[in-house]
C-alpha positions in Angstrom: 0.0 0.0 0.0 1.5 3.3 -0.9 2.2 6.1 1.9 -0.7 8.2 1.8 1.9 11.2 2.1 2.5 10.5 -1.7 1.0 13.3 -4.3 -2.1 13.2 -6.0 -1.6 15.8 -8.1 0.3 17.3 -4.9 -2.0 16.4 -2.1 -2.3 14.0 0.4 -5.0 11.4 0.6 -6.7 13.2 3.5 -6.4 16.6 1.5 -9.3 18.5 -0.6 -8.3 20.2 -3.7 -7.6 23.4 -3.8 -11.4 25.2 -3.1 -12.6 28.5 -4.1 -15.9 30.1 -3.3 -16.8 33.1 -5.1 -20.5 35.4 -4.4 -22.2 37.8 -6.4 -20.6 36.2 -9.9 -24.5 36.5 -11.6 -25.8 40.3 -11.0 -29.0 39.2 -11.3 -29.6 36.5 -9.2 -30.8 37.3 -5.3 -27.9 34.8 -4.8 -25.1 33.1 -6.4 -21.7 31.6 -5.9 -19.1 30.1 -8.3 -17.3 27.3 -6.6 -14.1 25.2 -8.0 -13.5 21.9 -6.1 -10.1 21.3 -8.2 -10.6 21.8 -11.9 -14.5 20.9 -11.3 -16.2 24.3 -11.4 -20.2 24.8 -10.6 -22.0 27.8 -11.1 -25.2 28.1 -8.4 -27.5 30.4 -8.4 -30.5 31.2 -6.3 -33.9 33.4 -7.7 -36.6 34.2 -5.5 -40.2 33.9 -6.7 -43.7 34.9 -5.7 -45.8 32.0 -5.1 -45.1 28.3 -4.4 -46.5 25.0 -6.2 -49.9 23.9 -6.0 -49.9 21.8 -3.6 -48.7 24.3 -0.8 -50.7 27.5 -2.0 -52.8 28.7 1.5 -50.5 26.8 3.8 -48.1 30.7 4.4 -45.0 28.4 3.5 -42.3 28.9 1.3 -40.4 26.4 -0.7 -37.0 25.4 -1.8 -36.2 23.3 -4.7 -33.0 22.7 -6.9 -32.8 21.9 -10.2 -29.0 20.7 -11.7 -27.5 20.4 -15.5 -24.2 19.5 -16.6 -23.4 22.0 -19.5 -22.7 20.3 -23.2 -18.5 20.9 -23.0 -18.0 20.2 -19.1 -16.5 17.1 -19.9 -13.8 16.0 -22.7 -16.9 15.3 -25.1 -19.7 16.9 -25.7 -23.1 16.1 -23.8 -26.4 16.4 -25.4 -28.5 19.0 -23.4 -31.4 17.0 -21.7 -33.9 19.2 -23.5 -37.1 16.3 -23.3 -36.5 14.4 -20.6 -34.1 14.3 -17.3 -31.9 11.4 -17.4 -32.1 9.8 -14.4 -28.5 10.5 -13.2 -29.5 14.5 -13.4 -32.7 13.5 -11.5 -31.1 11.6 -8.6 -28.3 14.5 -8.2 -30.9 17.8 -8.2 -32.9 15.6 -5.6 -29.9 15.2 -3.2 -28.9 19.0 -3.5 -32.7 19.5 -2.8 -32.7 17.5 -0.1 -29.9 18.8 0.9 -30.2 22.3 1.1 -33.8 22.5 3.1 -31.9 20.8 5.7 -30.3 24.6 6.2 -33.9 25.5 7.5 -35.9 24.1 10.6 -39.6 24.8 8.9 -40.8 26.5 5.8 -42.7 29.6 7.4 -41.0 32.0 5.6 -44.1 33.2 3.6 -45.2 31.6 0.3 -42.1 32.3 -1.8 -40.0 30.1 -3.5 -36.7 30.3 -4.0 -35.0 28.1 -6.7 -32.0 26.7 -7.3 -29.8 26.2 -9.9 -26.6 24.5 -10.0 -24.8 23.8 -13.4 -21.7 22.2 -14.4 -19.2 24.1 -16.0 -16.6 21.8 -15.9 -16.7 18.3 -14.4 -13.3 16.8 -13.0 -15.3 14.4 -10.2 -17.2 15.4 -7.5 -20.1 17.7 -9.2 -22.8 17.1 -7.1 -20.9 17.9 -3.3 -19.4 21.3 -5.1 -22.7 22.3 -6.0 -24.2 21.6 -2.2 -21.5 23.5 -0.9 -21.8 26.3 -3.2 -25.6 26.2 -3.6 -25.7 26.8 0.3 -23.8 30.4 -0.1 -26.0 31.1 -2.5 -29.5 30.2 -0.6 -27.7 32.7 1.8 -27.2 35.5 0.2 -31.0 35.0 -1.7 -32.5 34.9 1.7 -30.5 38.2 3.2 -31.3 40.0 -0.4 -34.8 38.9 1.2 -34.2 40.7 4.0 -33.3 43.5 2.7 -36.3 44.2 0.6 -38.4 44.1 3.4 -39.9 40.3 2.1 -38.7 39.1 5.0 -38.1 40.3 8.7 -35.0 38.0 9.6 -33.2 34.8 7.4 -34.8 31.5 8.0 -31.3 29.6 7.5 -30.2 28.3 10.8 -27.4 26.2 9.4 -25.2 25.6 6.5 -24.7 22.4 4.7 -21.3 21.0 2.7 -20.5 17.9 0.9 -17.3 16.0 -0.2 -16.7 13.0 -1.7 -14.3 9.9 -0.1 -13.4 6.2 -1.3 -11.1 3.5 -1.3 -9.1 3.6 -4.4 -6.2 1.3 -4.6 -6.7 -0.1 -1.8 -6.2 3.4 0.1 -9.0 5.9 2.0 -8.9 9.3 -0.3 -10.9 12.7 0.0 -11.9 14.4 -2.3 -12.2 12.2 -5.6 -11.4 14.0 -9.0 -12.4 12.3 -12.2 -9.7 9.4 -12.6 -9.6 8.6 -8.8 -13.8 8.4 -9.2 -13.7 6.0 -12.0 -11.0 3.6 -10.2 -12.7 3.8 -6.7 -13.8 0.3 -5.4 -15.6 2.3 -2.9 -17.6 5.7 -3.5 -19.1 7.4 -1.5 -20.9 10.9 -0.8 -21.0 12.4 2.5 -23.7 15.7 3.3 -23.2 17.1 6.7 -24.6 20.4 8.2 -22.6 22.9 10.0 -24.4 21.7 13.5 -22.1 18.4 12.8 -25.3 16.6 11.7 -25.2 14.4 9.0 -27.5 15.4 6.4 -27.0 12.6 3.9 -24.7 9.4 3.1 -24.5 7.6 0.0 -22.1 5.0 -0.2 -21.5 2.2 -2.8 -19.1 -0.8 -3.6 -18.6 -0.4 -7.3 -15.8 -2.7 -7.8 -15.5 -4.7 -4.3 -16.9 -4.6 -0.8 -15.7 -2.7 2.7 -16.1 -3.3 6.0 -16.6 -1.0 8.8 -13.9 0.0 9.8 -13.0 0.9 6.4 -16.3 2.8 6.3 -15.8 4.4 10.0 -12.7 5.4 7.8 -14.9 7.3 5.0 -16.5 8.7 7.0 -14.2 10.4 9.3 -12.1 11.8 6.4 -15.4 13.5 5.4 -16.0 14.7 8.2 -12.7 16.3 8.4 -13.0 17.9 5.2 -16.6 18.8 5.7 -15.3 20.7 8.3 -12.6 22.7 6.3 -15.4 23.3 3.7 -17.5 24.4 6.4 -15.0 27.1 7.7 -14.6 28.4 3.9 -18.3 28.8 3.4 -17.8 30.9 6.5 -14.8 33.0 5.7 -16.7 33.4 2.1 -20.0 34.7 3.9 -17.5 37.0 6.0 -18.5 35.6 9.4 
């Protein structure tokens, strides 16, 4: 087994790549944030809307949804836009981020507004889906303060953030952080949501080529929860508290 000191691409097996988190990159969205896990970049934004779907009209609740797309040239070859019909890859992922991001609030009573979400790939080099829950949540920030500040709302409903980071075995060896070739080699993938609170929010964990154990997932996990944390304190220095 190799030392886990050894570089990938210059980082250790417990190490993220390097993140960036930028706000305000779409002037007309009540919230947005560009976010780079690597070369993987995600652009999220956040519009607010009167109104909410039908089956919520007269309750005096918001909603939050999330819808995600991988643009045609965020990957070596082109992908067709999903003009029709959703695959059911692109499905799966915008319900997790959805999921994922109304576990920032404790109830809904925000007034019937909706405020959707939009996360899509600019480029894809491995873990799309956990840059765009940890972007999307600066995002739902800054669209619920925007909120605030027209006088929609008297104080933010989000009482916690959320973040998300791949982990899995590959070659035999725990690694954070998965980019593209690490992700297709994995024997072990998993995805790991947790809010700032130290709750999990969501785990998703497969054996694609093999089995583990548990102490190889007690493993997993507490590699994502180490860099969940380090996500965590750059959403926080990103929101400027």
């Amino acid at each position: 087994m190799a030392d886990s000191s050894q570089a990938r691409d210059g980082r250790g097996n417990g190490d993220l790549r390097p993140v960036s988190l930028e706000r305000g990159v779409a002037p007309y969205a009540e919230g947005s944030c560009l976010i780079s896990f690597g070369a993987t970049r995600v652009l999220c934004t956040a519009s607010v809307e009167t109104g909410v779907p039908s089956w919520r009209r007269g309750t005096g609740e918001g909603w939050l949804t999330a819808e995600y797309a991988m643009l045609p040239r965020a990957t070596k070859t082109r992908t067709a836009r999903e003009r029709a019909q959703l695959g059911g890859r692109t499905q799966e992922i915008q319900r997790l981020i959805g999921r994922s991001v109304r576990a920032m609030l404790d109830d809904f009573a925000f007034g019937e507004f909706t405020v959707k979400l939009d996360c899509d790939v600019l480029v894809a080099d491995g873990g799309t889906r956990t840059a765009a829950i940890t972007g999307a949540a600066v995002a739902i920030v800054d669209a619920f303060d925007w909120m605030v500040r027209e006088g929609k709302l008297t104080a933010s409903p989000i009482k916690r953030l959320v973040a998300a980071v791949s982990v899995g075995i590959v070659d035999g060896e725990a690694r954070l952080d998965l980019d593209y070739h690490e992700d297709v080699r994995a024997e072990v993938d998993m995805n790991v949501v947790m809010s700032s609170a130290s709750s999990f929010v969501e785990v998703q964990g497969t054996g694609e080529h093999g089995t583990f154990d548990r102490a190889q997932l007690d493993a997993l996990l507490d590699m994502a929860v180490a860099g969940i944390r380090r996500l965590d304190e750059a959403q926080q220095a990103t929101l400027g508290g």
